[in-house]
BATI-424580 format. One line per 3 residues: number of its first residue (from 1); for each residue x, y, z of C-alpha. Coordinates in Angstrom, 3 decimals. Layout:
N
NUM> X:Y:Z | ...
END
This chain:
405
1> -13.090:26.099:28.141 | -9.884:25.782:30.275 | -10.031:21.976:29.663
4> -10.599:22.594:26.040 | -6.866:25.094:26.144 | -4.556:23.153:28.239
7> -5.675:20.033:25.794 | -4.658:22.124:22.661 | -1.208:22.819:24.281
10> -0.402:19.458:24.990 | -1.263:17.831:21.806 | 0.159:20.819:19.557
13> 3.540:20.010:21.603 | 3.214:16.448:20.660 | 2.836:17.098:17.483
16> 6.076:15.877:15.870 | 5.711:14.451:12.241 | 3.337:15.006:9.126
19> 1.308:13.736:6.542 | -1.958:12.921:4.825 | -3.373:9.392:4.950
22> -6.820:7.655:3.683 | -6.612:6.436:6.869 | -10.526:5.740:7.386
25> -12.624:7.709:9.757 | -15.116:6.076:12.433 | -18.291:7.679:12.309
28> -20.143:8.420:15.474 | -23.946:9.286:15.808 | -24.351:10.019:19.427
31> -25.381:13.362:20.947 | -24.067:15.061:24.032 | -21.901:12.516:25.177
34> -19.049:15.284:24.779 | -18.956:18.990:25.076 | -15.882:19.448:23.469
37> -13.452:18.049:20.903 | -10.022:18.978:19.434 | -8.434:17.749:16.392
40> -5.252:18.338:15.169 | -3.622:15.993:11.666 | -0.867:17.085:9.548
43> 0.570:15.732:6.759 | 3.807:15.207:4.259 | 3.648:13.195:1.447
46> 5.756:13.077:-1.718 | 5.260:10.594:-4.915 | 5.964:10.493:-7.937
49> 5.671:8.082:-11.436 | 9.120:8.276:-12.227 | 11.956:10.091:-9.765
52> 13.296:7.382:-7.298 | 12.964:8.544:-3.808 | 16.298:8.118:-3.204
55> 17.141:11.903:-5.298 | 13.940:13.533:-3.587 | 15.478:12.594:-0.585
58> 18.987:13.724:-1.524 | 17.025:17.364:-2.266 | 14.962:17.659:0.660
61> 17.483:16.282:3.253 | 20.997:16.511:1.614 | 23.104:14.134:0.198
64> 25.101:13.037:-2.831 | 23.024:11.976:-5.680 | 25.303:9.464:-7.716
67> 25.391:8.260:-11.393 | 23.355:5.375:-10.641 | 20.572:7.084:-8.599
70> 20.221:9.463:-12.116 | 20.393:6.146:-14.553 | 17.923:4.407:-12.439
73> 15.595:7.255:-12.246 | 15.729:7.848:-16.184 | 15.182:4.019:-16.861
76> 11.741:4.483:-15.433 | 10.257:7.809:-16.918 | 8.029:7.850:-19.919
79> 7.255:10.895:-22.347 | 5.329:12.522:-19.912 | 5.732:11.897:-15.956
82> 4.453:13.554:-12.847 | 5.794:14.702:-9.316 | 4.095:16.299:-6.250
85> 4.384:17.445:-2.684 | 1.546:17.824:-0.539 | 2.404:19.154:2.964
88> -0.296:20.398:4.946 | -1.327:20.713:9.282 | -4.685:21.508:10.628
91> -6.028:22.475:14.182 | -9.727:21.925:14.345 | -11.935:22.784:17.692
94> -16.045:21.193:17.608 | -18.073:23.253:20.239 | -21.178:20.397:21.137
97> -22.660:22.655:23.829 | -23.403:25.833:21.458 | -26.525:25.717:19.862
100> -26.071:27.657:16.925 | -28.912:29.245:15.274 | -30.945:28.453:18.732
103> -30.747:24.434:16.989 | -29.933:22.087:19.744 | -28.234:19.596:16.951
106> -26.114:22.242:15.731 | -22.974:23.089:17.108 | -19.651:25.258:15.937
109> -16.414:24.501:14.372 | -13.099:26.857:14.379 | -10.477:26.284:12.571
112> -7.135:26.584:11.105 | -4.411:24.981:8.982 | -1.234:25.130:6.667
115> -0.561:24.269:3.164 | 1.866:23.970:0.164 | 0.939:22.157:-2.342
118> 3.824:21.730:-5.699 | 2.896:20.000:-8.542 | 4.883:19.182:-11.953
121> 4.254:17.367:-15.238 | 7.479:17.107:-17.725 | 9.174:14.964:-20.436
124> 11.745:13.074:-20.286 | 14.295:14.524:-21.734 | 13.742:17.325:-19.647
127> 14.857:14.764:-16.546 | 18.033:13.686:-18.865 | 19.284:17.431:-19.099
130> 18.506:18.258:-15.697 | 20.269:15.393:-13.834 | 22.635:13.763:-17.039
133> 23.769:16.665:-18.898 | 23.347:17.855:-22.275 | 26.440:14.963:-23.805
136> 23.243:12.674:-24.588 | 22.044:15.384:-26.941 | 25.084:16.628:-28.996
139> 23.391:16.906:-32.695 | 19.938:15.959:-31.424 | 16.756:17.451:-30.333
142> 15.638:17.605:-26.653 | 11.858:17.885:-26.452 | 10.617:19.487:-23.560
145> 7.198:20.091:-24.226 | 4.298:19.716:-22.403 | 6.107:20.209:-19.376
148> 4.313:22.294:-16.345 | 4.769:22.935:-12.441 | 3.056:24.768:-10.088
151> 3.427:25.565:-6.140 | 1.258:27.566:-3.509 | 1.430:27.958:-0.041
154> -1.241:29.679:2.312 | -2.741:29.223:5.796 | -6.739:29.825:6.268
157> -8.806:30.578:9.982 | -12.531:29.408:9.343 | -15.434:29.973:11.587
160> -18.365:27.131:11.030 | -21.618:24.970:11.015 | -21.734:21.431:12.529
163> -24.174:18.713:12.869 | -23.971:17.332:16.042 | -25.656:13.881:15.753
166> -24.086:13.114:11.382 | -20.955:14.924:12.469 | -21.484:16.875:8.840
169> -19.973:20.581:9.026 | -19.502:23.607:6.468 | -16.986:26.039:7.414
172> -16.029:29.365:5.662 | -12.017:30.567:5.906 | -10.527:33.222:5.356
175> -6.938:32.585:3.112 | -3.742:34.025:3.542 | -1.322:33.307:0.480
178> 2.293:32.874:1.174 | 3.997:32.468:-1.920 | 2.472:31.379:-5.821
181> 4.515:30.204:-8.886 | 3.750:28.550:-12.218 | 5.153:27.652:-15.255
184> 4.274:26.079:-18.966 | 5.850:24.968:-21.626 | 3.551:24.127:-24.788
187> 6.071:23.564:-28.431 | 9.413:23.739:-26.470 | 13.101:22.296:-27.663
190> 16.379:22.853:-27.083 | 18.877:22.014:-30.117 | 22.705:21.908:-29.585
193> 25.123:21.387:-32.664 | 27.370:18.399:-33.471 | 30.096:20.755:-32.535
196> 29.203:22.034:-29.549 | 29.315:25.574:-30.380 | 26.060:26.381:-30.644
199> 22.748:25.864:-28.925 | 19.343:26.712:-29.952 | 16.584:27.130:-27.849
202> 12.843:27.231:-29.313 | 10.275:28.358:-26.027 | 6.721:28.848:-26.197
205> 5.675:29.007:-22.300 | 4.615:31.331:-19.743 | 5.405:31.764:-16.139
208> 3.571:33.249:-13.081 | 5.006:34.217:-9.767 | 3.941:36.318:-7.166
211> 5.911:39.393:-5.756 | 5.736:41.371:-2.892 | 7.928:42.192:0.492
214> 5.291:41.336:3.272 | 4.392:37.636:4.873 | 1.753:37.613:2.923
217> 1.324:38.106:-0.871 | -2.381:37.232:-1.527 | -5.983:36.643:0.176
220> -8.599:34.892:-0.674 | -11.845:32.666:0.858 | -12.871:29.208:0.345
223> -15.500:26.417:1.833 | -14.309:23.018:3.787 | -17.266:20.924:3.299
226> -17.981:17.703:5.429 | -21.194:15.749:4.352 | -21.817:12.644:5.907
229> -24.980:10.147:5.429 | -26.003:6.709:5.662 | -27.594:3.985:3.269
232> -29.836:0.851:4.989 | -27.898:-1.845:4.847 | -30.017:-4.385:7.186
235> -32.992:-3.478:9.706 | -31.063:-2.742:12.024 | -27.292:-1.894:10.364
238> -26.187:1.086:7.975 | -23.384:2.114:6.143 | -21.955:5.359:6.126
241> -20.405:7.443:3.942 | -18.591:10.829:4.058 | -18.097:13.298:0.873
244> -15.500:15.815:1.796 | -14.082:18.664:-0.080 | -11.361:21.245:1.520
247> -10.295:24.553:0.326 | -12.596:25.103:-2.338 | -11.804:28.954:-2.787
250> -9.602:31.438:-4.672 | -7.482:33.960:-3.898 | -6.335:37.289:-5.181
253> -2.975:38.212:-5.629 | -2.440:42.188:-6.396 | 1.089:41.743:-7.285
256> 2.134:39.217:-10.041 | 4.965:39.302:-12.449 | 3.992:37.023:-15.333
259> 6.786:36.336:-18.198 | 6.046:35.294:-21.913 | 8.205:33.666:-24.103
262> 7.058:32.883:-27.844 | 10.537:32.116:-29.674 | 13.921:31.312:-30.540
265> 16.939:31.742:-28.657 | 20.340:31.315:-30.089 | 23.829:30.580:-27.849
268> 27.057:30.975:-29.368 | 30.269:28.643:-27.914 | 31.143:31.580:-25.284
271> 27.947:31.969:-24.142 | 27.439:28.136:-23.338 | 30.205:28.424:-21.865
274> 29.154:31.318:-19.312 | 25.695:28.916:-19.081 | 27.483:25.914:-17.929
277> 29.581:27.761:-15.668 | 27.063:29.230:-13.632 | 27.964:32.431:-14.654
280> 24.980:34.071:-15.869 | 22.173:31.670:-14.052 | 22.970:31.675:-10.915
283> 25.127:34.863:-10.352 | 21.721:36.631:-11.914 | 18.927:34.641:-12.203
286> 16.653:37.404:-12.984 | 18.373:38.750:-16.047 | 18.637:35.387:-17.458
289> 14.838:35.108:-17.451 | 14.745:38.565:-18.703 | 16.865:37.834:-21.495
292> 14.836:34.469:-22.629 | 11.087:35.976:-21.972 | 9.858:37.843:-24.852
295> 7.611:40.121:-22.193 | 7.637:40.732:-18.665 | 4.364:42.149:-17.090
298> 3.238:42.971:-14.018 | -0.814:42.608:-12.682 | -3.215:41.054:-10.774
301> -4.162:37.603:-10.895 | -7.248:35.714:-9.213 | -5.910:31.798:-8.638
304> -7.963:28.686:-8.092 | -6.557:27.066:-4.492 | -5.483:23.081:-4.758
307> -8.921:21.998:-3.731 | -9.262:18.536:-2.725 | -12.224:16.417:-3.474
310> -12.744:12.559:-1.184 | -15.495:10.565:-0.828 | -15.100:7.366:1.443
313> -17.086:4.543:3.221 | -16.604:4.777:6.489 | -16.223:2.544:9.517
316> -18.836:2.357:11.793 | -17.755:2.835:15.485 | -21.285:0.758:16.566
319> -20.641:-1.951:14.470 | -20.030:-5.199:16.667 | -17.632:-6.745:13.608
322> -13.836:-6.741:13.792 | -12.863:-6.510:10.249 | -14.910:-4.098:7.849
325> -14.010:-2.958:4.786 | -13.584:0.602:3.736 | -12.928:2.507:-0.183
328> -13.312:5.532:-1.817 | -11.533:8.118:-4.178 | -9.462:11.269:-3.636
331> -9.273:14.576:-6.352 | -7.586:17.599:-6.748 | -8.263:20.500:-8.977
334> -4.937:20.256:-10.110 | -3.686:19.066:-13.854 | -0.608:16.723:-13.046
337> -3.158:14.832:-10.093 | -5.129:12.359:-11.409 | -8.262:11.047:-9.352
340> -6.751:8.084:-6.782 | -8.755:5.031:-5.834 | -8.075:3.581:-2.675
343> -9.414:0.580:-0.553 | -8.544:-1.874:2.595 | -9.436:-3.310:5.232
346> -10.151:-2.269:9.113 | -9.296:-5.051:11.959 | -10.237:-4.170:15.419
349> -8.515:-6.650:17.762 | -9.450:-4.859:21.468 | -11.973:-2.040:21.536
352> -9.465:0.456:21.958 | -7.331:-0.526:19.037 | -7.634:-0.114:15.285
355> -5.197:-1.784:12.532 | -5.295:-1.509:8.924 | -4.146:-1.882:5.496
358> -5.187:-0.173:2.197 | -3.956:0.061:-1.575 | -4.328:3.309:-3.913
361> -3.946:3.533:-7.629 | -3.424:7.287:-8.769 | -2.331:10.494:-7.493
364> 1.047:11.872:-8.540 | 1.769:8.119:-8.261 | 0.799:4.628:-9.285
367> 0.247:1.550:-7.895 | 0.773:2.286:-3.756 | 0.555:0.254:-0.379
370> 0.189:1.442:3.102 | -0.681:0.864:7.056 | -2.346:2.179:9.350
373> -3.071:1.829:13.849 | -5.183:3.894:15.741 | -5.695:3.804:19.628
376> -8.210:5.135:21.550 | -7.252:6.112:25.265 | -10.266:8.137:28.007
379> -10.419:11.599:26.248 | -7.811:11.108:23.454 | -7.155:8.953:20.250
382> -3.758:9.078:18.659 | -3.702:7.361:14.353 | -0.499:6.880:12.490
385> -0.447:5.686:9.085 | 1.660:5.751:5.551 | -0.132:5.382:2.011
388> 3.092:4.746:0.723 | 5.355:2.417:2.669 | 7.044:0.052:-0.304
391> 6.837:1.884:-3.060 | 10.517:3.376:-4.696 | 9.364:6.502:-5.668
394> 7.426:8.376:-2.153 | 7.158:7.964:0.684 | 4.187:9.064:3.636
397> 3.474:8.804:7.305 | 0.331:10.237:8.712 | -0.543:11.396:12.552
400> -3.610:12.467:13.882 | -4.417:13.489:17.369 | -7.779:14.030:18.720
403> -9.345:14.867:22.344 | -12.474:15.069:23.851 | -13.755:16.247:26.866
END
């Protein structure tokens, strides 16, 4: 168990960057060759249909975002376009010498991890107010309908079931939400005059956030589920497969302040003027949203977590070939994420050396390319990949650590 500690401390300190990747797992059938293993992956991964990666960097990093960065952008969105972050790390420890339930195949899993996960679906000419200015639409009609976002962030501890010789596992965690906010917009436009001296503003949305002074504002439970079998390919070859699903929970929020807006708002020249300013939205946020919401409530709310759906082929550790070929698709229960299909190829040139590439189509994204290299080392593996490594509008790098002892 020592082992098992001193091998958690060294890899969490090594743990330096994040992100998700398809990056294709190597499925192992033996028994009892280890006692113990650790692993420990962590993501960061931004993409988008429309916003060049250039202003998402400008956000999350700093920097100047310039006219041409904005006209760029713009030149690419459609009616409707789509956006998300998904930022996640996870600490996972596989105890092969328990037998759990008195089963000598069945051995225990703890774990724990990080998430936020921000999501957002909007028109157009919601991107050409935000980041051009409202000149385009003196004595026109900005439509911003349809136009939704959503971010959570929680952390989970699970306690868990594994197989020992499929390597399939159900674990039950317990979720601690961070921080929860929501928005809609259904038949939404703003209208400014040909004069500029007035500004009309016709909302139908809602909005959900929650409130409260402590770490955290919400629990909740939810299932990882790791399901792994194999299909006779040959007498004596298979291929395997892996259906996984994480964080497939709820959680409860006692505290949640929930504004309604079903109307029109009207701004006269001087109160534009105090809007463009800054002087009422950022001085006092809250009574600006006060002022447009028709009611502001306050109640419980039970929320469905981000849960994340894969299934994938997987690459058989046993096999004697060098190249094999691995695909599969990745879900969300989320609105703006549409189901991604992804595929590539596995080279192994020396036996302790992986190399890959892959494509996806979906996501918050499109059409996406991306790399991976894994290398295997007595007791420890170390994989680092991207799923998005040419594409304008993301970007993602992937590392995952494992040990064994």
């Amino acid at each position: 168990m020592m082992k098992a500690l001193i091998c958690i401390l060294i890899m969490t300190q090594g743990l330096i960057a994040l992100s998700q990747s398809t990056m294709p797992i190597e499925q192992d059938t033996s028994v009892g060759v280890v006692g113990h293993e650790i692993y420990i992956s962590s993501m960061a991964d931004y993409q988008s249909t429309s916003v060049g990666k250039d202003i998402t960097r400008s956000f999350l990093f700093g920097g100047f975002i310039n006219q041409e960065m904005k006209e760029s952008s713009s030149s690419r969105h459609d009616e409707i376009n789509r956006f998300g972050i998904d930022i996640n790390a996870d600490i996972e420890y596989r105890n092969h010498k328990v037998n759990l339930f008195k089963d000598s195949l069945s051995g225990m899993i703890i774990k724990a991890g990080m998430y936020n996960f921000s999501s957002a679906m909007y028109s157009k000419d919601l991107f050409d107010l935000a980041f051009l200015g409202n000149e385009m639409f003196i004595g026109d009609t900005a439509n911003l309908s349809g136009s939704e976002f959503n971010s959570i962030s929680f952390q989970k501890i699970g306690f868990g079931w594994l197989d020992k010789k499929s390597k399939s596992s159900v674990c039950f965690n317990i979720i601690g939400l961070n921080s929860y906010i929501s928005g809609s917009f259904q038949d939404t436009y703003l209208y400014q005059s040909q004069a500029i001296d007035s500004m009309s503003l016709e909302l139908y949305g809602t909005s959900k956030r929650a409130i409260g002074g402590s770490y955290f504002n919400g629990f909740g439970a939810a299932f990882d589920i790791d399901y792994r079998f194999k299909m006779k390919k040959t007498e004596k070859e298979h291929i395997y497969f892996q259906l996984l699903v994480r964080n497939l929970g709820f959680a409860f929020i006692p505290n949640t302040e929930t504004y309604n807006a079903n109307g029109v708002v009207s701004y006269s020249n001087y109160q534009i003027s105090e809007l463009i300013n800054s002087e009422t939205i950022f001085n006092n946020t809250e009574e600006t949203i006060n002022d447009i919401a028709d009611t502001v409530t306050n109640q419980n709310t039970v929320i469905l977590l981000p849960a994340m759906f894969q299934f994938t082929k997987l690459i058989d550790r046993a096999s004697s070939k060098k190249i094999q070929g691995f695909f599969g698709f990745r879900g969300y229960i989320n609105k703006a994420y549409i189901p991604m299909l992804f595929g590539g190829l596995d080279y192994k040139p020396k036996k302790w050396c992986n190399l890959g590439v892959q494509a996806s189509y979906g996501g918050f994204s499109q059409l996406r390319w991306g790399m991976y290299s894994s290398f295997s080392f007595p007791h420890f593996t170390l994989g680092i990949a991207s799923e998005n490594l040419f594409n304008k509008r993301g970007e993602s790098i992937t590392i995952k650590l494992s040990c064994a002892l």
